[in-house]
N, C-alpha and C positions, 0 to 999 in steps of 0.2 A: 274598488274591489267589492264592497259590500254589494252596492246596488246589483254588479254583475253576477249577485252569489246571493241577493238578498232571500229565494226562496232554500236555499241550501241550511239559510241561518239558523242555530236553535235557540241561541242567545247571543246577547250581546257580543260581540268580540272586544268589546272597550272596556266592560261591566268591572268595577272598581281599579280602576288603570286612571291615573291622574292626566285631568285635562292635560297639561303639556306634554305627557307622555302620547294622550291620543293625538295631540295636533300632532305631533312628529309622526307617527305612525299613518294619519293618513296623507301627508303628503310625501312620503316615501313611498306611499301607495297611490297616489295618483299620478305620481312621474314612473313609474309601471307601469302603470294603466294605458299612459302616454307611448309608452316604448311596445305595446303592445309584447310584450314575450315573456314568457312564465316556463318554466318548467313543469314537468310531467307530473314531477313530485314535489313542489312545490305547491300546484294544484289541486293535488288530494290529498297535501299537510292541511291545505284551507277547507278544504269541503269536508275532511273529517273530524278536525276540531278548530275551529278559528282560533279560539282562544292559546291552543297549541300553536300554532302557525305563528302565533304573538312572537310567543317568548322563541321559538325554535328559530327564527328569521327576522326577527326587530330588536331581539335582545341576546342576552350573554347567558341571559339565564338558565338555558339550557344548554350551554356549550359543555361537551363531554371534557371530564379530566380523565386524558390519557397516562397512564404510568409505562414504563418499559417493561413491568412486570408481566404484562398483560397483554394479550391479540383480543382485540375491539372487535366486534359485532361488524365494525364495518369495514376493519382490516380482514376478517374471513371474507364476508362477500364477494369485497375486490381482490383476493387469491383465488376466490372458485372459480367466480366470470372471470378471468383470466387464463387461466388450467383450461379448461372448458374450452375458450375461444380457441388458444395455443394449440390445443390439440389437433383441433380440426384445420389449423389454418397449417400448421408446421405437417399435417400428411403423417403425423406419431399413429403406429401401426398397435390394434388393439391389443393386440398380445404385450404391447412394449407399456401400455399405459398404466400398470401398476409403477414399475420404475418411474417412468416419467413424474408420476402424483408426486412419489415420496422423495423424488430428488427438488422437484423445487418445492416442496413445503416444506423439508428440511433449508431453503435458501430462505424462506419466510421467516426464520426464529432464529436466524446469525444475529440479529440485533436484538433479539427479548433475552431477556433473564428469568426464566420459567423453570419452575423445576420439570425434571425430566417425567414425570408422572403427569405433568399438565401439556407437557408437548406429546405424548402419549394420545393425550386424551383429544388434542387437538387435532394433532394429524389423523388418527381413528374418526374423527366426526368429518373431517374437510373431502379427506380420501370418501367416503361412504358419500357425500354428497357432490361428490367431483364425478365419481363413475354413475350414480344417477343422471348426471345432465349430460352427460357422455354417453350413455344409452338412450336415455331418452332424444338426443336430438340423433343417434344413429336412427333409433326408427323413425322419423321423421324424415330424414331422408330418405331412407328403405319406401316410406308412404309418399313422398315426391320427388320422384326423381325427374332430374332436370331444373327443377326451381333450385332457383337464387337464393344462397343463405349469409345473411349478411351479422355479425359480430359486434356489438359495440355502435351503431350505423347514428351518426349524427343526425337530428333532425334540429333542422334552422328555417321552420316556415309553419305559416297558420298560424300567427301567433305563440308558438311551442320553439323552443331552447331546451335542449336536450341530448339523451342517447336514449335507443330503445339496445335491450340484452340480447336479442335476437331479431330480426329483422328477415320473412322469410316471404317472396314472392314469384309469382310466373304469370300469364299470361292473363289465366282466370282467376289470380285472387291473393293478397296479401294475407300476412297474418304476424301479431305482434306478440312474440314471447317476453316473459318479465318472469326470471330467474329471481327466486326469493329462498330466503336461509329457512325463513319458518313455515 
């Protein structure tokens, strides 16, 4: 992986990491290497800080401690691109999609334990960024009509293991959406 990245490097990705720990690290990296297939974001945890990429995918070290108190960063995400997709794929009629938001982002917090001024705050920020990608891929459509809009769309090839968030193509031309909270 280095080699394959070696101009991307700024530093070391070993740099004070104990030899045993680098021998493990890079032969879990070279039977990758081997299997040829990386993820999308996998690949730009490495290109953006290796050293990250360390602890984020070799180690524990940065495994989030979730509480039930709390909706994770990456429990919104996967409620927006979901809401989003649903929308479009279930044919939910624009006028109906305030309801729709709020009924399943209320199904989101049957299991938290949030006070009600925190699922306030949540649902107010998820909603605002749910009708954003719902507008914005309305005009997207409205600007291609006829192309293929593809959701969640698996990619298993080029070496890439993945999902892209949107997936939009026709005759003359692809293009890759990647919905992001920030």
């Amino acid at each position: 992986l280095r080699e394959l990245y070696k101009d991307h490097l700024i530093f070391n990705p070993t740099e004070n990491i104990t030899s045993e720990e680098t021998s493990d690290y890079l032969r879990r990296e070279e039977k990758k290497i081997q299997a040829k297939y990386f993820s999308a974001s996998r690949l730009q945890s490495y290109l953006d800080c290796p050293r990250r990429y360390y602890y984020q995918y070799e180690t524990d070290k940065l495994k989030e401690n979730v509480l039930n108190d709390e909706v994770t960063a990456f429990e919104k995400g996967n409620w927006e691109h979901l809401l989003i997709k649903q929308f479009f794929e279930e044919g939910i009629k624009f006028e109906e999609v305030e309801e729709f938001i709020n009924s399943k982002l209320d199904e989101s917090l049957l299991e938290k334990n949030i006070s009600l001024g925190e699922q306030q705050l949540y649902k107010s920020d998820s909603r605002r960024r749910i009708l954003n990608g719902v507008n914005f891929v309305r005009e997207l459509i409205k600007t291609y009509p006829g192309a293929k809009f593809e959701f969640e769309k698996d990619i298993r090839s080029s070496g890439f293991l993945g999902s892209i968030d949107l997936y939009i193509s026709d005759t003359n031309f692809c293009t890759v959406i990647d919905f992001k909270r920030s």
